[in-house]
Structure formats: structure tokens, C-alpha cells
N, C-alpha and C positions, 0 to 999 in steps of 0.2 A: 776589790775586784781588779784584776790585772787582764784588760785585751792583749792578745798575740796577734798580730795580722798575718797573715799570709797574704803575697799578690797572688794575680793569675799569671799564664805564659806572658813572656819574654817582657815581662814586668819585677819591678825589684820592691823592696820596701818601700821608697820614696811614692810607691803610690797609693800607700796608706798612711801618709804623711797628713793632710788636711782632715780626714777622720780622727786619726791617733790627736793630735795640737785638741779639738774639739772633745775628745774622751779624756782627756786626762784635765782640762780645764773642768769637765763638771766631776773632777776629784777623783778619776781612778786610774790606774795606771797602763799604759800604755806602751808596745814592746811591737815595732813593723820589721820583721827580717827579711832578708833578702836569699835565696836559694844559691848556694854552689852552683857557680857556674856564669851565673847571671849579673856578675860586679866586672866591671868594665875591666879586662885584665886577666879576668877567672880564667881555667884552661877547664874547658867543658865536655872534655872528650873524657867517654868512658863513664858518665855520673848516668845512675841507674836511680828513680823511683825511691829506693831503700834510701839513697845518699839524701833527698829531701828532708823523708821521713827522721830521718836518725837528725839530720840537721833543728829542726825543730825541736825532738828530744831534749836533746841536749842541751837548747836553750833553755829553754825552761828550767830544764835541773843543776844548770848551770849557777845561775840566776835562784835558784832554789823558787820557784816562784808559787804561790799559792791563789786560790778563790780563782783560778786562769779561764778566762773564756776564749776558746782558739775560733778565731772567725777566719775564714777563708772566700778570695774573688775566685770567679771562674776556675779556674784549672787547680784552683787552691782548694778546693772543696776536695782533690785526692788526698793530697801529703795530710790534708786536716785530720782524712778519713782514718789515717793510719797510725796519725800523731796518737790519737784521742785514747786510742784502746790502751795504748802504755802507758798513757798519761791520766789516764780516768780518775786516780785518789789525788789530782792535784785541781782538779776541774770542775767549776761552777757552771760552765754550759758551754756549748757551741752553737756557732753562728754561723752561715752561710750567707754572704751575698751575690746572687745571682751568679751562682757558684754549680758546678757541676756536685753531685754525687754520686756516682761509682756505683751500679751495683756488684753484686760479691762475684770476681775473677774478669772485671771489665774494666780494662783501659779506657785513656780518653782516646786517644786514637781508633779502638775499635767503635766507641761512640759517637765515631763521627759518620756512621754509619758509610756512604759512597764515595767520603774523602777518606777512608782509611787507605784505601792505596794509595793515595798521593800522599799521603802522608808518609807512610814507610818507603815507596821509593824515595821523597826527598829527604827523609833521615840517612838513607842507605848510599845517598848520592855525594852527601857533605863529606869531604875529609876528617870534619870533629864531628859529624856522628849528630847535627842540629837541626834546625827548621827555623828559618825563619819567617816572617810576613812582609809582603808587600804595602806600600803606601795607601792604593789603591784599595785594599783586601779589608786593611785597619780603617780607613777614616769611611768607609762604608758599611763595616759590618760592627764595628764596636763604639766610633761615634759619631752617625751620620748627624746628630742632630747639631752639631759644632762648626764654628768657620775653621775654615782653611789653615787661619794661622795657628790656632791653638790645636789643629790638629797635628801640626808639623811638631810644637812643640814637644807634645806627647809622643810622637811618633819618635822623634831623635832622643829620646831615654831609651828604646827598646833596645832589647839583647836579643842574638840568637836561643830556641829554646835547646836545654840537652836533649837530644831522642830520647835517652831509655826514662824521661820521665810523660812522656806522651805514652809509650809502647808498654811500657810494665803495669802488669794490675795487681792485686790485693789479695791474697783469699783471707776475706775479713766480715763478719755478720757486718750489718746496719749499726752506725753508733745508734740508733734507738733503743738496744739493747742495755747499752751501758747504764744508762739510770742518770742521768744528765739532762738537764733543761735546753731545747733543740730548736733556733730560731733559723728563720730564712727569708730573708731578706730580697724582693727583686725589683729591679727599676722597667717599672710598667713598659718602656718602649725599644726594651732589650730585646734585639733580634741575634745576637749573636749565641745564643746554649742550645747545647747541641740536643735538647729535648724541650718542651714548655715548660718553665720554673713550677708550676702548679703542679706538676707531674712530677719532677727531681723532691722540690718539696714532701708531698707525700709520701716520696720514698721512706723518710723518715719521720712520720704523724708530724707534721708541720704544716700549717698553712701559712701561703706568704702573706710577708706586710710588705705593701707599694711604696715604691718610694717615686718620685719624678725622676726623668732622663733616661740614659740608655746605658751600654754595657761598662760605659766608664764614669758610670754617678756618681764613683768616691770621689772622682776628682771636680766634675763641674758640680755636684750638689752633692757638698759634705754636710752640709746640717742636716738634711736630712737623714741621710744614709747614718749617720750619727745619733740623731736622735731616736732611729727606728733601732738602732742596735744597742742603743739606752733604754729603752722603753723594757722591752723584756725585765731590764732590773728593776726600774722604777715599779713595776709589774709584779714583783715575784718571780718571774718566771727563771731568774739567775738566782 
């Protein structure tokens, strides 16, 4: 079995770091990418949705990788979405934690239901075409349950996100068609998705497994969030 991590917005690999160290200790392999655009340096003007998706691609068949389960955070639960369908004969399951999905021709942007305008004005307002988050916006919507310091710490890895990967949607059925084993993962005190996890979940005949903490689990509670995303194998269910 070979995890692929996707992060969510304006997050990089590095925050599937302490999940990935804990999956490949219990012997399988481990692969966190980071998005165009989102490497201290990237030039993130002009990267569309497609530029994710293809990125992830690629990896994989770069890599030649096989038994791949593509788990995806938050915002990651798009490019996952899109990954998967071209990537189906190489894939033992997908993961979601606490992870947006998409339904078929629906941005994340439009699902953010009365922030969609603010959202496309502040894409429409950046010179490179980004969004990004406030201090205040982050350490109360994604990890109020953490002190101050360890939220700065987090907070000062973020990137700007590119627009056209908020703004672009899919026209893609449900991976629940694919015929792949469908986990979803959510941390019980996650007020940041832009629907109830219970709800995103069923989108695709899933029901969630809880894990402790809030929108940024993988980082303060990686054994869990780890072991919930072990269990499905342990399980059969990969």
C-alpha cells in the first residue's frame, strides 16, 4: 500500500508530514505532495484546478506507484476527486479527511455558499490571481482548540492559495462509482467544512470515523488521524 497525501488550502505537504513518518513506520509507503504554486518561490499566477489534478497524475505515474490510496485534507478532497478517475487501475482506495467533496460541476468556492463573493472579488483583486487567510480567520476557524504559539507556528508555513483552484469545478460522477474502497475520516470538533462531514461523507456511501481535535488533526493528533486511516486496511476495506 502506498498513501499519497494531498494538503488542503494554502497548505503544502509538510502537513502530512507527521501522518506520512507514522504510515510508513507501520510498513507502507508514504508520498505528501505539495501543489504548484504553494512552494515558497512558486509563481502561482495563472495555475487552474486542471494544473493540481495533472500534478498529482503525474506523480504517481512518475513514480510508477501501485496498491495508491490518494487521501486528501480539506480542499484536497477536489484535486483527490479528479486525480482518482484517471488513476483508478492504480488505486486501492481513497481517503478523505475532513475533506471537502465536490459535488459533479461544483467548486469549492461556490460551496462556500455567502462567501463566494468574497471570495472571487479577492481572487479578482490579487495581482497573482490568490486568496489568502488571515491570522485571526486561521487560528479560529481551523484551530481554535490550540494555543497561540503553535498557532503562529502553523500559521507562518501558509502560502497564498492560486484562484483558479478555489473557482474551477469538475464535471466528474462521484469516485463512488469507480469501484474503490471510500474512507472519510473527520475530527469530531471541525467547524471549518463548508457542509457537515456526515453529509460530504455520504456523498460518497461513507460514513465517518472520528477522530479527536479540529480542522488541523493531522498535525496536533497524528496517531490518530493515522490510525483511522490504517484501520480501513487493517480492515479490508483497502
Amino acid at each position: 500500500m502506498h498513501y499519497v497525501f494531498i494538503p488542503g488550502a494554502w497548505h503544502g505537504g509538510w502537513s502530512w508530514h507527521p501522518v506520512g513518518h507514522r504510515v510508513r513506520a507501520a510498513g507502507h509507503g508514504a508520498t505528501a505532495l505539495t501543489m504548484p504554486g504553494l512552494s515558497l518561490g512558486d509563481d502561482p499566477a495563472g495555475l487552474r484546478l486542471a494544473d493540481a489534478v495533472d500534478h498529482i497524475v503525474t506523480a504517481v505515474e512518475r513514480r510508477d506507484l501501485r496498491d495508491v490510496v490518494l487521501v486528501g485534507h480539506s480542499w484536497g478532497g477536489i484535486p483527490i476527486t479528479g486525480a482518482a478517475h484517471r488513476l483508478a487501475a492504480r488505486l486501492a482506495g481513497i481517503a478523505y479527511f475532513s475533506a471537502f467533496i465536490p459535488q459533479r460541476g461544483e467548486s469549492m468556492a461556490a460551496a462556500m455558499g455567502p462567501l463566494e463573493g468574497f471570495v472571487r472579488d479577492a481572487i479578482a483583486a490579487a495581482p497573482d490571481g490568490t486568496i489568502g487567510i488571515d491570522f485571526a480567520t486561521f487560528a479560529q476557524g481551523l484551530m481554535p482548540d490550540q494555543p497561540e504559539a503553535l498557532q503562529r507556528a502553523v500559521f507562518d508555513q501558509l502560502m497564498p492559495q492560486p484562484g483558479g483552484y478555489m473557482l474551477d469545478a469538475q464535471d466528474l460522477p462521484g469516485v463512488d462509482t469507480l469501484g474503490v474502497p471510500i474512507t472519510y475520516v473527520l475530527a469530531e470538533n471541525d467547524t471549518a467544512l463548508a457542509a457537515p462531514g456526515a453529509e460530504l461523507a455520504a456523498r460518497v456511501g461513507a460514513h465517518p470515523i472520528l477522530v479527536p481535535g479540529s480542522h488541523e488533526a493531522l498535525l496536533t493528533h497524528p496517531d490518530d488521524v493515522a490510525k483511522a486511516l490504517l484501520a480501513g486496511h487493517s480492515q479490508g476495506s483497502f
